[in-house]
Backbone bond lengths (Angstrom), bond angles and torsions (degrees), N, CA, C in turn:
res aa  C-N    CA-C-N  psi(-1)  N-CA   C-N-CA  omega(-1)  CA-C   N-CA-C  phi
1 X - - - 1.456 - - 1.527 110.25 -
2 X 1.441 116.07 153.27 1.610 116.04 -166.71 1.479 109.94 -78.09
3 X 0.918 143.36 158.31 1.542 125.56 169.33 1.711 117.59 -72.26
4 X 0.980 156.74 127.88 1.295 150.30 -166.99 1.371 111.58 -84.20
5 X 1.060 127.90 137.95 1.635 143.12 -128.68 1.599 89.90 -110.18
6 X 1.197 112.99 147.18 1.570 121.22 179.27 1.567 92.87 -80.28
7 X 1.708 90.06 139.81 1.844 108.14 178.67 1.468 105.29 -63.89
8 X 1.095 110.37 163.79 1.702 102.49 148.97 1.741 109.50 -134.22
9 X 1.466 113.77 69.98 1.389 126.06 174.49 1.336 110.16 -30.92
10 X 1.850 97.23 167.56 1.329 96.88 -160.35 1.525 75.80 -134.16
11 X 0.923 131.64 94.81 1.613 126.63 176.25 0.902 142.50 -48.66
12 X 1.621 116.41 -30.99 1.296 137.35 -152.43 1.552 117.89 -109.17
13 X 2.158 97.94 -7.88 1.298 124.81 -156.38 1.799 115.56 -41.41
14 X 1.504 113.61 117.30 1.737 94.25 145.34 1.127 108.23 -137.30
15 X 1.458 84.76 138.63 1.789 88.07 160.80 1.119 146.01 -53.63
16 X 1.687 107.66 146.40 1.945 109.92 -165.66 1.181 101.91 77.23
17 X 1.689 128.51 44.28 1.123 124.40 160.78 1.706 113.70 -98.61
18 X 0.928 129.16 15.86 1.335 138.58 -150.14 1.651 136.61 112.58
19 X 1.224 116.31 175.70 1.844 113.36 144.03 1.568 114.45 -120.52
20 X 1.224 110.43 155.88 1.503 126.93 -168.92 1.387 96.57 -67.14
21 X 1.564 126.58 151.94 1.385 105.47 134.62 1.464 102.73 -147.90
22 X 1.450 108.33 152.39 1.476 112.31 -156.47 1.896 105.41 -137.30
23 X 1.251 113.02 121.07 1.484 139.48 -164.03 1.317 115.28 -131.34
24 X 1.658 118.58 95.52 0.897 121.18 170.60 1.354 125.21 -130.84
25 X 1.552 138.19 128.83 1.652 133.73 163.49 1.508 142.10 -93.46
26 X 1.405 124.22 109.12 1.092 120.21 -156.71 1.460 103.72 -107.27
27 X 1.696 105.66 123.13 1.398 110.59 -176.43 1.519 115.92 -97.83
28 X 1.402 118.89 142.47 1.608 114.81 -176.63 1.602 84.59 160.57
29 X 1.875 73.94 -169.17 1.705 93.17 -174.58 1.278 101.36 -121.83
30 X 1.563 138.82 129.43 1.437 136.45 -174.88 1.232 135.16 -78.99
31 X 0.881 130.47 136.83 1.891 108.35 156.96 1.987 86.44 -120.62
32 X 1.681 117.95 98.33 0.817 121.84 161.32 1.728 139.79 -66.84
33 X 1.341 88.01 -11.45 1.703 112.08 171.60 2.217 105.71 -48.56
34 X 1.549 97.66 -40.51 1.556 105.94 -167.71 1.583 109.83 -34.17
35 X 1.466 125.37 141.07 1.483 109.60 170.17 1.441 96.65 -78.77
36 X 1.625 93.35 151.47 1.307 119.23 177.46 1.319 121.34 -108.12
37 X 1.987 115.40 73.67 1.566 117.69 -143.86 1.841 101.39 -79.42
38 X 0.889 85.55 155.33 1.616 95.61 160.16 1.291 138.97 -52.49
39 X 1.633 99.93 -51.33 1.657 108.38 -170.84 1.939 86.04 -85.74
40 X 1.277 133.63 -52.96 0.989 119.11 -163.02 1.486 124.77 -52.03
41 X 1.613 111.10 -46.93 1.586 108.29 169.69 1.302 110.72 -87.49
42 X 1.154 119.63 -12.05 1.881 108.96 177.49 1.732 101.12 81.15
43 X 1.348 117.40 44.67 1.279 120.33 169.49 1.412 130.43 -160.22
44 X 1.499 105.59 127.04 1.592 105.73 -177.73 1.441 132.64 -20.30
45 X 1.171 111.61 -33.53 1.840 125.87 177.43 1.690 124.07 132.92
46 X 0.834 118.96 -168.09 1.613 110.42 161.27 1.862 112.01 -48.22
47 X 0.903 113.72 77.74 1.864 102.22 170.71 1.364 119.58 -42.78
48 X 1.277 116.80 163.47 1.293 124.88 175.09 1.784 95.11 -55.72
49 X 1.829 95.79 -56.49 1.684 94.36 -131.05 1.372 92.68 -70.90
50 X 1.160 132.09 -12.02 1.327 138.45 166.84 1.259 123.47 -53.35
51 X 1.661 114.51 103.56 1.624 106.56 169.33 1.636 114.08 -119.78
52 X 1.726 88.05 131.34 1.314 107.07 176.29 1.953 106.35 -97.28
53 X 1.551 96.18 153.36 1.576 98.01 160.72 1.195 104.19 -150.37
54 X 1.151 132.32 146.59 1.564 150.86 -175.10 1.824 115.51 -108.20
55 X 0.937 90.68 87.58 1.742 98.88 160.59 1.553 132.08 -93.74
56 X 1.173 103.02 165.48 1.929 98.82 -161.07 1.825 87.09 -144.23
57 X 1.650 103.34 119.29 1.430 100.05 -161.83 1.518 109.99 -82.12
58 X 1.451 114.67 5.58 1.505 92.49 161.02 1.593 106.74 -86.25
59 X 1.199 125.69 -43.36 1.779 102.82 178.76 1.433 126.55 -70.28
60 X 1.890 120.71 -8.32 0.935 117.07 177.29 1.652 116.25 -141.65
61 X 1.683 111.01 62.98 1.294 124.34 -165.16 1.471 101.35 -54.79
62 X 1.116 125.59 -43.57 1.601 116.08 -159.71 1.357 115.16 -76.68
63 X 1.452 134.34 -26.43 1.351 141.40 137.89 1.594 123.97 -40.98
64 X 1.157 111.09 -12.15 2.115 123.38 162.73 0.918 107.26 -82.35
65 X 1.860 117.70 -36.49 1.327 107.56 -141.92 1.455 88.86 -110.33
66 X 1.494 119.73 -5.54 1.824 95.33 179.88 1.245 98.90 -103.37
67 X 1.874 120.45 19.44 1.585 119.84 155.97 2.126 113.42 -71.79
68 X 1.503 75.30 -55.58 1.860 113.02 -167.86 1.152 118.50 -59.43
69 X 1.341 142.41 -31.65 1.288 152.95 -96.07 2.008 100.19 -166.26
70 X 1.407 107.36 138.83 1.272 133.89 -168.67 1.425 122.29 50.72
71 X 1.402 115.35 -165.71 1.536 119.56 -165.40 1.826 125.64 -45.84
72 X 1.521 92.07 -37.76 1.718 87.70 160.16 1.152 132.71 -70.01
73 X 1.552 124.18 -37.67 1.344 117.10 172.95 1.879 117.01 -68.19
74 X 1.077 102.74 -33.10 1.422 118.33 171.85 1.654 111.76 -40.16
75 X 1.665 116.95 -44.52 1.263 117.86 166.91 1.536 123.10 -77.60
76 X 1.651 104.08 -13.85 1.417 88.36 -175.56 1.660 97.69 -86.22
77 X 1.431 118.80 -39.72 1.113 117.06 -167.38 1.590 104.09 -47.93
78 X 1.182 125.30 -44.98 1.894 135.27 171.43 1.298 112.93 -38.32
79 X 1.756 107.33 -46.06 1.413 100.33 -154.41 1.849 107.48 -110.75
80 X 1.290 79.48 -15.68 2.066 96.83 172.60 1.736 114.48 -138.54
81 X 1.818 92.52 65.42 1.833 97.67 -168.86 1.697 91.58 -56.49
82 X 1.083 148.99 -58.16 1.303 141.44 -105.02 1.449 92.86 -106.90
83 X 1.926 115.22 -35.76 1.273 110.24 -166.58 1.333 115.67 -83.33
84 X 1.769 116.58 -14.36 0.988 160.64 -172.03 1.851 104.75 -74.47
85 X 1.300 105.12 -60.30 1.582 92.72 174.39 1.191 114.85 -100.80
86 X 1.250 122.42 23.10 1.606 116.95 168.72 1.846 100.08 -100.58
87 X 1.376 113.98 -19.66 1.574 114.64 -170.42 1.780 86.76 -93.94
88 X 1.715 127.43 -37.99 1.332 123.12 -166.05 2.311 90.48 -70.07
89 X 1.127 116.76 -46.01 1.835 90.00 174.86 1.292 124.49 -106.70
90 X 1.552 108.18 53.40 1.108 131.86 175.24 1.286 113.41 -83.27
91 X 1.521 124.27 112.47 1.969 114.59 -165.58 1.348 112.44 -89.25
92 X 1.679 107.81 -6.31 1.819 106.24 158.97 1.203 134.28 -141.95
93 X 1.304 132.25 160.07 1.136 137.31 -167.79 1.335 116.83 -125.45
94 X 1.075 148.56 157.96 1.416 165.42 -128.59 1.556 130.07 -174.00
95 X 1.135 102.38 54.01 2.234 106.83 -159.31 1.802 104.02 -75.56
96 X 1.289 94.80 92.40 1.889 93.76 167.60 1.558 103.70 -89.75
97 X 1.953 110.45 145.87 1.088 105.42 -177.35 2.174 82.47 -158.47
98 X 1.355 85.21 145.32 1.065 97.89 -179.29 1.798 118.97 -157.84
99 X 1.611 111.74 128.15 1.517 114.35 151.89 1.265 129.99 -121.65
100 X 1.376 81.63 155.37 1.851 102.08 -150.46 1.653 99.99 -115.09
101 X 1.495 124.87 83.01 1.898 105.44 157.28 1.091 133.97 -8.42
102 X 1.256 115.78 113.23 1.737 114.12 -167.31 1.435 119.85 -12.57
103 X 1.350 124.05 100.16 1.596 126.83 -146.81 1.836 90.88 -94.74
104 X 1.290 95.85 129.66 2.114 100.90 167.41 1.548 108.10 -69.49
105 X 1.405 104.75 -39.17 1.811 98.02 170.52 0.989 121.97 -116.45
106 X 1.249 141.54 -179.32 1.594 154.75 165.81 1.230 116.79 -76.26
107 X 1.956 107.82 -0.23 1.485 96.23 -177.19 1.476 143.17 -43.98
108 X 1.876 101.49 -34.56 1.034 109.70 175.08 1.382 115.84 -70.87
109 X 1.193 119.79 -17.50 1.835 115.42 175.65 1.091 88.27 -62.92
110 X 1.994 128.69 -62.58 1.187 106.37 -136.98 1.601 109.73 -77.78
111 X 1.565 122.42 26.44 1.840 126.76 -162.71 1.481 76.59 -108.66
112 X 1.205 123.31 -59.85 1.722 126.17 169.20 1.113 122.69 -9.74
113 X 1.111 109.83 -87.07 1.925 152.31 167.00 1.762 90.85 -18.97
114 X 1.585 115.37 -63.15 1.332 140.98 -148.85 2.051 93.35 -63.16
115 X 1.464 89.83 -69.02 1.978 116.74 177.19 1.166 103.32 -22.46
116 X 1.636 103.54 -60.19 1.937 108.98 -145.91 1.680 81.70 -81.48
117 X 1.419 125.17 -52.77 1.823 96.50 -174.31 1.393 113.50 -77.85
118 X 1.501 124.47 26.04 1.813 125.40 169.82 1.551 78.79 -91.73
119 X 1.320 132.25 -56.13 1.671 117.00 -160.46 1.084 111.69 -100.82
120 X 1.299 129.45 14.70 1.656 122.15 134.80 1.423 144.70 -46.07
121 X 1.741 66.65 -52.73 1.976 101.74 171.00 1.394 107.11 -55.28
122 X 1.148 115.54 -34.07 1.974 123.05 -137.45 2.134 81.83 -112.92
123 X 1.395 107.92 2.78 1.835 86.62 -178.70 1.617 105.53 158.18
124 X 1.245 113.30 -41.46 1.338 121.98 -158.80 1.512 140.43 -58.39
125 X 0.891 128.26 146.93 1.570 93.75 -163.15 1.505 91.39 -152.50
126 X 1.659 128.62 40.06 1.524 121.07 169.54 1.087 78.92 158.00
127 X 1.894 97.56 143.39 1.743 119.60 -173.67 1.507 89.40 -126.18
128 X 1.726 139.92 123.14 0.938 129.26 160.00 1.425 115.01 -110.73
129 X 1.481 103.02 115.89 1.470 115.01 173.05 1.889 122.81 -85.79
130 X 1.189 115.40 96.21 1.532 117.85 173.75 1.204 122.30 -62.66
131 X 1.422 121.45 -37.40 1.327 108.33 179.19 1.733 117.25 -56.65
132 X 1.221 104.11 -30.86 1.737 104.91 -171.21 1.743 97.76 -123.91
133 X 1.714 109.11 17.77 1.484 93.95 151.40 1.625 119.66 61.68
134 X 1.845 95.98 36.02 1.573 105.95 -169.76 1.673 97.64 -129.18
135 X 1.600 94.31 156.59 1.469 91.84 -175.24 1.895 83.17 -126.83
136 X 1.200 127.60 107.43 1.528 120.23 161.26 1.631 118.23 -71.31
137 X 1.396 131.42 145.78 1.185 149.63 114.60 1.723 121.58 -16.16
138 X 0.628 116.48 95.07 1.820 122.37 152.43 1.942 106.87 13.13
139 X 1.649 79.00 -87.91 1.472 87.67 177.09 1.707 117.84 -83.85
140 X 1.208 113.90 0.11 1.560 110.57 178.66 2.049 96.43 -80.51
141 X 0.944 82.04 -45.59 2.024 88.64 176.48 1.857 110.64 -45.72
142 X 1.214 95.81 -41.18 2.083 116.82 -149.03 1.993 83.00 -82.92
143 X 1.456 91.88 -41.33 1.955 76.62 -172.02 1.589 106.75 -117.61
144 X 1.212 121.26 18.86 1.396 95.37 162.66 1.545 110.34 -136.04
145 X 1.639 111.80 6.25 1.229 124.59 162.36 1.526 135.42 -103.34
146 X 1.091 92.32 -39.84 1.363 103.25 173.62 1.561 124.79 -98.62
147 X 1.459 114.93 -37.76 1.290 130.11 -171.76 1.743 95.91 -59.78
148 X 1.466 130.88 -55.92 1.311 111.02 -175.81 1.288 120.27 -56.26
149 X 1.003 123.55 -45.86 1.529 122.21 169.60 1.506 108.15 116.79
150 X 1.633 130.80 2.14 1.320 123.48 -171.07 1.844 98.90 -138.15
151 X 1.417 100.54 175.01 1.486 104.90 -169.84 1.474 131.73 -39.90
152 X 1.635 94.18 -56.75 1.659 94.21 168.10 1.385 119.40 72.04
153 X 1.665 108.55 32.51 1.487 103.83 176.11 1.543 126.26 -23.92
154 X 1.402 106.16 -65.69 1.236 105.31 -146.81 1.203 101.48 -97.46
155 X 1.738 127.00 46.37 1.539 142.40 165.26 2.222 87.13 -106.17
156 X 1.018 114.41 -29.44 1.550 106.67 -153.68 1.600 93.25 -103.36
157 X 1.376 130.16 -5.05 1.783 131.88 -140.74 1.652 83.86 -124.19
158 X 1.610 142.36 131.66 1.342 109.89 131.69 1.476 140.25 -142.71
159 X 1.227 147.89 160.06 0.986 129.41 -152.17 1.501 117.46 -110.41
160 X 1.529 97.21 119.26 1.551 92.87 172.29 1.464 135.93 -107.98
161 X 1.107 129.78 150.20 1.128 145.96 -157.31 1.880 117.89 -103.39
162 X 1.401 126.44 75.53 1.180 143.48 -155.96 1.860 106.27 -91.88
163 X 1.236 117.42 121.07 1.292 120.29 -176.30 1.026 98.36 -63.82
164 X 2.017 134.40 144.53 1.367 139.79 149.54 1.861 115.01 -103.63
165 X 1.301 110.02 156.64 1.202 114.57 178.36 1.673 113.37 -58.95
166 X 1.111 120.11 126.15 1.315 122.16 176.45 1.831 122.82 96.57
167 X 1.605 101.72 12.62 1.555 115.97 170.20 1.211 111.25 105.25
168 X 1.131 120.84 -25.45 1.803 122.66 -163.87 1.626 88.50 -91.68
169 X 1.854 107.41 170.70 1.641 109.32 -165.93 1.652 89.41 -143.73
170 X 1.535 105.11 168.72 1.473 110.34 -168.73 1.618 98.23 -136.22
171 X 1.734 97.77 109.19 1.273 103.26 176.29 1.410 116.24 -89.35
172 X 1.089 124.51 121.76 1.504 127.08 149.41 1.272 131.23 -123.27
173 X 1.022 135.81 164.59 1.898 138.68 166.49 1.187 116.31 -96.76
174 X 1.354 100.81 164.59 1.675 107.18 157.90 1.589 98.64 -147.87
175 X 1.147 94.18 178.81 1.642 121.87 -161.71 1.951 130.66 76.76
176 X 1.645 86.20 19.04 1.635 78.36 162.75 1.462 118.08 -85.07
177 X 1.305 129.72 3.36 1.080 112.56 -155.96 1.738 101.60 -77.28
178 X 1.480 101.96 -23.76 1.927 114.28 -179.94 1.836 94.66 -31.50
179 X 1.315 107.10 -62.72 1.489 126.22 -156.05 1.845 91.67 -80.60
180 X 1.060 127.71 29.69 1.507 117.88 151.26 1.997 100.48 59.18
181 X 1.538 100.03 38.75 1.773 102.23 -165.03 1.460 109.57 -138.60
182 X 1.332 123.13 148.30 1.540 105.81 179.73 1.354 96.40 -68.59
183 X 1.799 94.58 172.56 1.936 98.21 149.04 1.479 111.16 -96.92
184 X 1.604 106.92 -175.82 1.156 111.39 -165.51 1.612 98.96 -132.07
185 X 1.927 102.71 149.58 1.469 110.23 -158.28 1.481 89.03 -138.23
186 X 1.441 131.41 136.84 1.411 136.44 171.53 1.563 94.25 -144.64
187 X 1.736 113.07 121.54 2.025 110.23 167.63 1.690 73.01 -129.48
188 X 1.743 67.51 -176.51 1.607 108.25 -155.30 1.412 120.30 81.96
189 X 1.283 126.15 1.79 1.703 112.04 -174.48 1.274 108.44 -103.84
190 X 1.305 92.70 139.94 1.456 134.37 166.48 1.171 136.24 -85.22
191 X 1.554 114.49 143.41 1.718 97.94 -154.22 1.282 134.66 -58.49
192 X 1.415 110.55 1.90 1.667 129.11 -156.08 1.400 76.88 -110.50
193 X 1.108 158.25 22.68 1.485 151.00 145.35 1.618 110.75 -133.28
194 X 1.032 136.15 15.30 1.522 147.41 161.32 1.610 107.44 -30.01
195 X 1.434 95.95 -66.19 1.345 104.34 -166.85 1.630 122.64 -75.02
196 X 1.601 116.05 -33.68 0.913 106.82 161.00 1.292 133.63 -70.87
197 X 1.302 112.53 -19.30 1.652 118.30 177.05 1.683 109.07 -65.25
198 X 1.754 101.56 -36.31 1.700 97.37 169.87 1.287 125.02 -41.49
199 X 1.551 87.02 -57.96 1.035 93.44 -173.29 1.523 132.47 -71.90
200 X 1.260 122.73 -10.61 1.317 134.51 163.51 1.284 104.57 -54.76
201 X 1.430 124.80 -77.59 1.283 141.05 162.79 1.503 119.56 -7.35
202 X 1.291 115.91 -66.99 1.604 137.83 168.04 1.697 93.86 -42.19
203 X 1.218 112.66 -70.72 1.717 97.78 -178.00 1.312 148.29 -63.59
204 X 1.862 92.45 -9.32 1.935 101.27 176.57 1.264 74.66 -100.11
205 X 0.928 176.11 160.67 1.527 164.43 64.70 1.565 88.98 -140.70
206 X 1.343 135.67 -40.92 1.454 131.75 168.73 1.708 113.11 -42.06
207 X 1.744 90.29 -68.55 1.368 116.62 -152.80 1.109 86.65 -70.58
208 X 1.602 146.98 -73.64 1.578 128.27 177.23 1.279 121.42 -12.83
209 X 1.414 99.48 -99.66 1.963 99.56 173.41 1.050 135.85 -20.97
210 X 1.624 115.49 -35.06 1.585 126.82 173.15 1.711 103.17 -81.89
211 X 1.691 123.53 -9.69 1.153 100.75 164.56 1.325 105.83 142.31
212 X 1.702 118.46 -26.02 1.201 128.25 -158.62 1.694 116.12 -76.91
213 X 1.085 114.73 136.47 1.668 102.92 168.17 1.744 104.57 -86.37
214 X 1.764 103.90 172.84 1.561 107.65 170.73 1.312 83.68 -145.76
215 X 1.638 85.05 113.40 1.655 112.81 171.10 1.630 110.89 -62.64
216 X 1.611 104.25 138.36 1.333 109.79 170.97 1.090 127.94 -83.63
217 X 1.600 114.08 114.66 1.395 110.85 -178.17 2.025 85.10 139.03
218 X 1.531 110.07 -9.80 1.988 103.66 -155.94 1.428 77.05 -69.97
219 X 1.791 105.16 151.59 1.795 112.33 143.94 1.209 99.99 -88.55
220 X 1.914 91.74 174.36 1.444 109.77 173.37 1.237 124.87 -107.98
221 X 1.563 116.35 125.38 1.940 105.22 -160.67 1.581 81.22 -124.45
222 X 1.899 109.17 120.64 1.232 131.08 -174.59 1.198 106.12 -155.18
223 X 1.432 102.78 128.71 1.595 90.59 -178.96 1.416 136.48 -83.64
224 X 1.836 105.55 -8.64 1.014 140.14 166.52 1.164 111.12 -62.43
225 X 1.733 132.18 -33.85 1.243 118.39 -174.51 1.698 95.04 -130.57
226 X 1.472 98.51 162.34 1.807 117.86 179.07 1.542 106.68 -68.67
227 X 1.516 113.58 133.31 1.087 127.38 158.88 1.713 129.37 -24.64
228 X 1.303 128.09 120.60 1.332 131.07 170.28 1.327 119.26 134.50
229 X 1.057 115.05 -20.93 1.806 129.13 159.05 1.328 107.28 -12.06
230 X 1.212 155.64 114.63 1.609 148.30 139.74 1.380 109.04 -93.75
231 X 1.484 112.60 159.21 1.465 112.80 170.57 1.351 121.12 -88.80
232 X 1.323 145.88 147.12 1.537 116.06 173.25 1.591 99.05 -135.59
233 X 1.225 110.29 131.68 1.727 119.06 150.51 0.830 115.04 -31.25
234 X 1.723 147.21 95.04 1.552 128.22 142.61 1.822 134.14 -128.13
235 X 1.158 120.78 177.91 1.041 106.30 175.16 1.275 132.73 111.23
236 X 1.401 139.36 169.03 1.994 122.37 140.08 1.513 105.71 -149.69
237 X 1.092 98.88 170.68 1.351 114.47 157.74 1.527 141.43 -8.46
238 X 1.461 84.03 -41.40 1.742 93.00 -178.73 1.291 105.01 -95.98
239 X 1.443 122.97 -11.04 1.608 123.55 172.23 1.268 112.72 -37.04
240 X 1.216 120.89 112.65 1.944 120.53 172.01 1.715 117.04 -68.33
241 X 1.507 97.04 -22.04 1.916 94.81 -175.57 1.594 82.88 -61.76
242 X 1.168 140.47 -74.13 1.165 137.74 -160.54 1.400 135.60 -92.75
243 X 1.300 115.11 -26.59 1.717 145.78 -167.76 1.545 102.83 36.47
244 X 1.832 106.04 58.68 1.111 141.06 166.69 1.398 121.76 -162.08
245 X 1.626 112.36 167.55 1.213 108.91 -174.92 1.758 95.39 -75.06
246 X 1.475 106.08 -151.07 1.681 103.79 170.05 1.562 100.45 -170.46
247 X 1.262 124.88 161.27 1.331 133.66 104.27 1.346 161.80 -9.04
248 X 1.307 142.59 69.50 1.598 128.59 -142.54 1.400 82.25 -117.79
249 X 1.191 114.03 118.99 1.427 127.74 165.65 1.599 110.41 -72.13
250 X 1.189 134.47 84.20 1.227 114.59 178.67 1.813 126.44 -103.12
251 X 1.230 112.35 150.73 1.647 126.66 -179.20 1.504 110.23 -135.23
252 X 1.456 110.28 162.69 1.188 107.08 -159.95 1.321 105.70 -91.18
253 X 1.335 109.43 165.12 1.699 120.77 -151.19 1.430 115.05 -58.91
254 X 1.059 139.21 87.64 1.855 146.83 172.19 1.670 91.99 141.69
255 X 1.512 121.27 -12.70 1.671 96.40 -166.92 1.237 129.50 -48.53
256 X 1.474 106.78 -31.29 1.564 113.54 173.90 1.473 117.25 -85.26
257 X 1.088 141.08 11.85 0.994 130.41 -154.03 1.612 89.12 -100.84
């Protein structure tokens, strides 16, 4: 009998919080033959709901290049030259993508999690995540994703920080949508509230992933930040700030400042 794989619960779970969906590309060269054990990655196996496809960028350049190519890659190449041109002459690719019905656990992340370090092992040499606009390292993936062994929201979630007219900045994230969750959007703040807004942020971005919804209409009671915060429903899918629905935390006009 197989050994049964540690859960990765979702504690906070309710239902009709969404569906997952999960998009990832792994650049390298394969030897896909490798077994893909169980106990070693900590995952059920190839899943059904899991679809992989394998491209090889000389027969299918234009599928590299709408990875590789314009103003986003331009920053990663800046900010991750090295991981950046070892994934840019990389001759294959590997696109897992998967949705999951509002999932009670993370199991399926953690079969995910398991995949991308089976084809690391087997060739890989850069994990690029779009939803949250990340380009991983080989070994940045192997030890700070996988090696702990648990969800690790806020390694997969991240938050950016967008200049507004008149000094104040507009934080939002992306990559909840993996976890079947909106993202989350707060403008108007000012640097004398930076930190608490992180930190707000840091905790719906917890409580999501672990399962939780944030009812529309909740305030925000922080002691770090001033009274009046509401949550609001907005958004969809096809939104490009996020290519998710979201969250708009809103307060009244200067509160954060």
């Amino acid at each position: 009998m197989p050994t049964e794989l540690p859960s990765w619960p979702r504690p906070h779970f309710t239902p009709g919080g969404g569906d997952a969906l999960v998009f990832l590309a792994v650049f390298g060269e394969f030897d896909l033959s490798r077994p893909l054990s169980r106990s070693k990655y900590r995952t059920s196996g190839m899943p059904d709901w899991l679809e992989n496809a394998r491209y090889e960028r000389a027969a299918q350049p234009d599928v590299f290049a709408g990875y590789q190519a314009g103003k986003l890659w331009e920053v990663m190449a800046r900010d991750t030259p090295v991981t950046a041109a070892e994934a840019g002459a990389a001759p294959q690719c590997v696109a897992l993508r998967a949705e999951v019905a509002d999932p009670p656990t993370l199991d399926y992340f953690r079969d995910v999690v398991g995949v991308v370090a089976w084809l690391l092992d087997a060739g890989g040499v850069a994990v690029y995540d779009p939803q949250m606009l990340w380009l991983w390292a080989a070994d940045e993936w192997r030890d700070e994703v996988f090696a702990p062994g648990e969800p690790l929201p806020d390694r997969h979630t991240t938050i950016m920080v967008s200049e507004e007219p008149g000094g104040t900045s507009w934080y939002h994230t992306r990559g909840m949508r993996k976890y079947g969750r909106p993202d989350l959007s707060v403008r108007g703040v000012g640097a004398a509230r930076a930190d608490g807004v992180t930190l707000m942020i840091e905790r719906f971005v917890e409580l999501q992933a672990l399962g939780g919804v944030v009812p529309d209409g909740e305030e925000v009671r922080m002691q770090a930040l001033p009274p009046g915060g509401v949550c609001r429903h907005r958004g969809s899918h096809a939104d490009p700030d996020f290519n998710n629905v979201h969250v708009e935390v809103d307060w009244p006009p200067g509160a954060l400042v």
